[in-house]
N, C-alpha and C positions, 0 to 999 in steps of 0.2 A: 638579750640586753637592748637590741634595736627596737622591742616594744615599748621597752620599759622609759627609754629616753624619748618616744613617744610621747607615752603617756606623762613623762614628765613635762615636755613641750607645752601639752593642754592645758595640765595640770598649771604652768605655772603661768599659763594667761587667765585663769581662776586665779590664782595667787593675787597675781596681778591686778585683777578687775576688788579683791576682795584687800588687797593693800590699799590701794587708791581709796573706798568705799572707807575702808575703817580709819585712814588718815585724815577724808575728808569728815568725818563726824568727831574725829578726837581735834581737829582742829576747829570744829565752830564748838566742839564743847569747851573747850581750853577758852574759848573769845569770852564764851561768857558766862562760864563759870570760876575760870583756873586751876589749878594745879587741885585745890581739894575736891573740885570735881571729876577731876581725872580720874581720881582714888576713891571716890565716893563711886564711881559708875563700876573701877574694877571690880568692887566688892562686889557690887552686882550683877557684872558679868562671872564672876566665878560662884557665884550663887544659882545663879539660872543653869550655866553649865552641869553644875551637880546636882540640879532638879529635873534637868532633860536627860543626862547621863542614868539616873534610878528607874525613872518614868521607862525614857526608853532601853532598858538593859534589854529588855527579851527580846528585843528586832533587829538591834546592833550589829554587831561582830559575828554572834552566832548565826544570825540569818544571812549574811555576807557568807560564810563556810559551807553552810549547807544548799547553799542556792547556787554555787561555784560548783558545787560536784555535784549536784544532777540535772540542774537546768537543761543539759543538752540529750537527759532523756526524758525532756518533757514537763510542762509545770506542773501537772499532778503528781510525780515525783518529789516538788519540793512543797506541796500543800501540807504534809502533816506538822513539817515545821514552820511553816507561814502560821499553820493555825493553835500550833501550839505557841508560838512568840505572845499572837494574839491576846489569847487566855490569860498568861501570866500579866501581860499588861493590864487587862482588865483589873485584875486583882492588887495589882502593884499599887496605880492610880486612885483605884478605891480604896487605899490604906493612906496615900502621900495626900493628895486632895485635903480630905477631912482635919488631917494635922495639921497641915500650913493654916487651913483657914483659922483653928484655933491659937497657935501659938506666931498669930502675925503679928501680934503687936510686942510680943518679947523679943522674936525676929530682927525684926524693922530696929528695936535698942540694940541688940547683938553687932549687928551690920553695921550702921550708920552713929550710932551712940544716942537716936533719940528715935521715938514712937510718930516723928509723924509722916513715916513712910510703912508705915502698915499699909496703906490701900496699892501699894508696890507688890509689897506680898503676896496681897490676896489675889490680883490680877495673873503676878505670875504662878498661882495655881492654878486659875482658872485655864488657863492657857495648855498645858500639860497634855492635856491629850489627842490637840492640834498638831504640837511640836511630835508628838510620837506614832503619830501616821504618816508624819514627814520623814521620820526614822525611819521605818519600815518601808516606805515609799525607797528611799534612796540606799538602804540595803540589797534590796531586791534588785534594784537597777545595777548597783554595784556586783552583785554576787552575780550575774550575768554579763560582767566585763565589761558595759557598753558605756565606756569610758565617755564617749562623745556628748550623750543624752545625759550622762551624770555631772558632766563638767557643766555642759548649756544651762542645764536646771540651776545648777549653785549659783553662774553666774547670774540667771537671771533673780533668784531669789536674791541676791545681796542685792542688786540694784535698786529692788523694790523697796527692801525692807532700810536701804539707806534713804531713800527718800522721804521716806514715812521719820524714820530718826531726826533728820536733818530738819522737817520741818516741826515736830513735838519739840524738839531743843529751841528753834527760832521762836515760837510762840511761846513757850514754857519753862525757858531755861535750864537749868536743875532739873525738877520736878518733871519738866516734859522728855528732857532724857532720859530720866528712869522709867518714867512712865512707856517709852517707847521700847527700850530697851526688854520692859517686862513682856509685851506682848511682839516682839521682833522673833521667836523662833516660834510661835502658833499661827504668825504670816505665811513664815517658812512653810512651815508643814500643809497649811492650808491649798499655797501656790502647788508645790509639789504634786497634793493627791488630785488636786485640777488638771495636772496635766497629765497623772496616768489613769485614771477612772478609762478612757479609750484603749488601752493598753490589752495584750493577748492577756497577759499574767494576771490581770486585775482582778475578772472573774472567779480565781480560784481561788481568793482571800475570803476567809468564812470564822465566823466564831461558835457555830450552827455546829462545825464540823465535830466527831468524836474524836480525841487524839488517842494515841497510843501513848503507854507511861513511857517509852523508851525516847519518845522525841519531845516529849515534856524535860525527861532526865537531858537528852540531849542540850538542848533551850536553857534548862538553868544552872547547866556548868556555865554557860557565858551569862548568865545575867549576876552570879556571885561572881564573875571578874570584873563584870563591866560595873556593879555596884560600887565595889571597892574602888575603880576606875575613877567612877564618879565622884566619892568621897575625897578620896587619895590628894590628889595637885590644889582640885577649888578650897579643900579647908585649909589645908594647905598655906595656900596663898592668901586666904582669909588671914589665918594667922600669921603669916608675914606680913601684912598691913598692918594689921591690928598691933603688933612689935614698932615698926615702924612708926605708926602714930603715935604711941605711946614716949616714944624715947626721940624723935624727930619733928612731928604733929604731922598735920592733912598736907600741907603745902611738900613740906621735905618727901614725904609718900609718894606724892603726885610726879615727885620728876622720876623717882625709881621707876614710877608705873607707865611714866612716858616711855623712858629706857627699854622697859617689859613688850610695852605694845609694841614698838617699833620691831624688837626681835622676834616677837609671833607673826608678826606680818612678812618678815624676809623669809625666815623657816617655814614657812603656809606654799611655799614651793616644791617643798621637798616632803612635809607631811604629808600634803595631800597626793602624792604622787604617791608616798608608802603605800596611804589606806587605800588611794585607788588600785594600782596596781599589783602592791604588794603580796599583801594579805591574801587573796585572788588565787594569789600564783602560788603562794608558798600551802593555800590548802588543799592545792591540786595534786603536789608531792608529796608523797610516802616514804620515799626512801630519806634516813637520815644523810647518807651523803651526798643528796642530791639536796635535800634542803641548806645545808652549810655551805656548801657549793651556791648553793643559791645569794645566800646570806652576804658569804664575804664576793662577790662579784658584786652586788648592788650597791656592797660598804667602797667598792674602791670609785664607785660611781659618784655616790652620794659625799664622802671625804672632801673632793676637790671642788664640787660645788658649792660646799656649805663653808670651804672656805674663803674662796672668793666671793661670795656674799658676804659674807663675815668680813674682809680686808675693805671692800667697798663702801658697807655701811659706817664703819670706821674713817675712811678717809674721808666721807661726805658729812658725818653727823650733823657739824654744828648747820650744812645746811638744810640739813634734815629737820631739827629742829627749829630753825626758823619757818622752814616753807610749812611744816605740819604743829608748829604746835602756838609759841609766843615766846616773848621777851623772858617772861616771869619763868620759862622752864630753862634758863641758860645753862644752869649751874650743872643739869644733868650731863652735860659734855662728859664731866668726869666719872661717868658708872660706866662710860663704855665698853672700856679695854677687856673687864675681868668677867663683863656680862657676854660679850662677844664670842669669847676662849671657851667660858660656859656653854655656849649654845649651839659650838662646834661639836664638843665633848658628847653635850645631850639627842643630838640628831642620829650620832653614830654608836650611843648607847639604847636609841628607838630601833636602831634594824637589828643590830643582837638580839633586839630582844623580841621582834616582833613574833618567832617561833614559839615562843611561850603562848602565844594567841593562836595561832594556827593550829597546834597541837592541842592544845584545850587542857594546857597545864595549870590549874588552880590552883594548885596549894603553890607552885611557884610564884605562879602572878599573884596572889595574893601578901604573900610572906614580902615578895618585894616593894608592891606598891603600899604596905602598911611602912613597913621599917624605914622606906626612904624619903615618903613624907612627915612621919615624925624627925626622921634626923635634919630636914631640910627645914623647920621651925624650931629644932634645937639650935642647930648649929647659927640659926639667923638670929635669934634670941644669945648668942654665947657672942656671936660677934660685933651686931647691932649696938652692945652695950661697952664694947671698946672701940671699935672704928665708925660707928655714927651708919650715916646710909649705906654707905662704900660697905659696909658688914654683909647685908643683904646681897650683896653679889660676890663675896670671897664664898658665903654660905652656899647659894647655886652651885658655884666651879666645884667646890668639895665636894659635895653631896653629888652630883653628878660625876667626877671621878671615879668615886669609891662606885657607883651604881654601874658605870662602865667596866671596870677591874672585874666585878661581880659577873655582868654579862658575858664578857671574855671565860672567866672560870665556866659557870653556868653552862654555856651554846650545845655542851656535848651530851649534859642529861634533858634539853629542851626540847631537841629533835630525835628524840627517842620514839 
C-alpha cells in the first residue's frame, strides 16, 4: 500500500497539473463562448474519447497486462504482443478512417445539430493514428511500472497541448476550440513517441514481425473490451446532452457539463492512480485471494480520499465556479450535492471492478458496460422529463448504485 500511495502522490500532481490545464481552457471557453459552448466541446470531447478508445483498443489495457508480466524477462518477451496490438490497429484504423471521412457531414448534424463542423470530423480522423502511437507509447511505459516517466510525459503533454487550445479558442473562439480539441490527442501521441524513439524497448516495436494466433487471441480479448469501453460512457453521454438539450436547451446543458467537468477533474487523482498503479499490480496476481485482498485494501484507501475531495469540492463550489467558469454558469450551484454522492459511489464501483480487466473477463465487462450505459440514458431521459436538469444527476447516483451492488455481488466470479 506504501507504493500505491506513492504512486498516488505523482499521480495526483498529474491530476493536479491536468485540473488546472482543463479549468484554465473551460474557463476561456466559457469567456467566449458560454455555457453552449461548454456543451458543444463536451460533445466533442466524448466523441474523440470514443474514437481514440476504438482506434487505440489493441495497445490499451491489454498491452498494460502483458508488458507487467514479462517485461522483467526481457522485451523480446513482450514483442509478440507489442506486435500483435500493432497489426490489429492497423486494421482497425483502416476500417474507422475511411467511415468518418464519409459520414462527416451526418456526424458533425448528429453532434452539434448543424453540418458546419464536418471539417471537425474529418481532422479528428485524420488524427487517429497519431493519438494511437501515443497509446501504445504510454501502455508500454505503464506495463513497466515506471510510474515516474509516465506521470512526466502526461504532464508535459497537457501543458503542451493546453497551450495550443488556449491559443485556437483566443483566435477562433468556438470554432478554434473544436478545432483544437480535434487535433489535441495526435499532439499527444506525437509528443510521447518523441520521447521514446531513444528508448531500450523502442527497437522491438515491428509490424514486419510474424505473430502467433495465440497473442493475436490474446490482444483482441482486450480490444472487444476496450471497444465496448469506448462506445459504452461517450455515447452515453452524447446521449445525456442530447436529452438535456432537448427538454433544457445548450445553455441549461452547459451548467450540467460544467458540474461534469469539474468532477472528472477532482476524481483524475484517484483514476489515474488506478490505471497507473492498479491494473499493473492486480495483473501480476493469480491467486483470487490475493486479488480481493488486493481490491478491498485499495477500496479502504481510495473511500476516504474520494470523500474528502467530494466534501471540499462541495464546500468551495460556488468559488469554484466563479474562479473557472462565469457569471452566466451560477445556477449550477444546485447539481452539486447529488453529482458529488454519485462520483463517490462511482470511484469505488471503478476498483471492484477493475478485476474484470486484469483477468480478461469479457463477457462480464461487456454485459456491464452495455447494460449500464443504456440504463444511464434511460434513466436520464425518465427523469430529465420530470425534475428538469437536477434529472440528469439523480440518473448518475442510480445507475451507479445499482452498478456498485452489481460489483459487490460480482468481485468473487471476477477474480476467478
Amino acid at each position: 500500500m506504501r507504493k500505491f500511495l506513492s504512486v498516488t502522490v505523482f499521480s495526483g500532481l498529474l491530476a493536479v497539473v491536468k485540473m488546472g490545464a482543463g479549468f484554465l481552457i473551460a474557463k476561456v471557453v466559457a469567456i467566449y463562448t458560454g455555457p453552449a459552448g461548454i456543451a458543444m466541446l463536451g460533445q466533442l470531447q466524448s466523441f474523440t474519447n470514443m474514437l481514440t478508445g476504438l482506434a487505440g483498443s489493441p495497445v490499451g489495457n491489454g498491452v498494460v497486462r502483458y508488458t507487467a508480466e514479462n517485461y522483467q524477462e526481457g522485451y523480446q518477451k513482450c514483442q509478440p504482443w507489442w506486435s500483435a496490438g500493432i497489426q490489429c490497429v492497423i486494421v482497425i484504423t483502416s476500417i474507422i478512417i475511411p467511415v468518418l471521412l464519409l459520414l462527416s457531414h451526418n456526424l458533425s448534424k448528429w453532434l452539434f445539430g448543424s453540418d458546419a463542423y464536418t471539417y471537425v470530423i474529418i481532422i479528428t480522423a485524420l488524427m487517429l493514428p497519431f493519438s494511437t502511437l501515443g497509446t501504445l507509447c504510454n501502455s508500454i511505459i505503464n506495463g513497466q511500472q515506471n510510474y515516474k516517466r509516465y506521470i512526466a510525459l502526461g504532464a508535459i503533454s497537457v501543458v503542451i497541448s493546453t497551450i495550443v487550445m488556449i491559443l485556437f479558442v483566443y483566435y477562433g473562439n468556438l470554432r478554434g476550440a473544436l478545432l483544437a480539441l480535434s487535433i489535441q490527442n495526435g499532439c499527444i501521441g506525437l509528443i510521447l513517441l518523441a520521447s521514446s524513439i531513444r528508448q531500450e524497448w523502442f527497437k522491438f516495436l515491428t509490424i514486419t514481425r510474424k505473430v502467433n494466433r495465440e497473442r493475436i487471441k490474446d490482444i483482441s480479448n482486450y480490444v472487444v473490451i476496450a471497444i465496448v469501453t469506448a462506445l459504452g460512457l461517450p455515447l452515453a453521454l452524447i446521449g445525456v446532452r442530447k436529452i438535456l438539450v432537448a427538454y433544457v436547451g445548450w445553455d441549461g446543458t452547459g451548467e450540467w457539463q460544467a458540474v461534469w467537468k469539474i468532477s472528472e477533474a477532482y476524481l483524475a487523482v484517484l483514476s489515474i492512480a488506478l490505471s497507473t498503479y492498479f491494473l499493473p499490480k492486480l495483473s501480476t496476481l493469480k491467486n483470487s485471494v490475493e486479488i480481493q485482498k488486493e481490491v478491498f485494501s485499495t477500496l479502504k484507501i481510495v473511500f476516504p480520499v474520494a470523500l474528502f475531495l467530494a466534501i471540499c469540492v462541495f464546500i468551495f463550489k460556488d468559488l469554484a465556479l466563479k474562479i473557472l467558469f462565469t457569471e452566466s454558469f451560477y445556477k449550477a450551484r444546485e447539481l452539486f450535492l447529488v453529482q458529488l454522492i454519485g462520483d463517490i459511489v462511482k470511484i469505488c464501483s471503478w476498483v471492484l471492478a477493475f478485476p474484470m480487466l486484469s483477468r480478461g473477463k469479457t463477457n462480464w465487462l461487456i454485459s456491464t458496460e452495455v447494460i449500464f450505459s443504456l440504463s444511464l440514458v434511460i434513466f436520464t431521459w425518465l427523469f430529465v422529463m420530470k425534475f428538469g436538469v437536477h434529472g440528469a444527476n439523480y440518473a448518475f447516483l442510480l445507475n451507479y448504485s445499482i452498478y456498485f451492488i452489481t460489483m459487490v455481488i460480482g468481485l468473487p466470479r471476477f477474480t476467478r
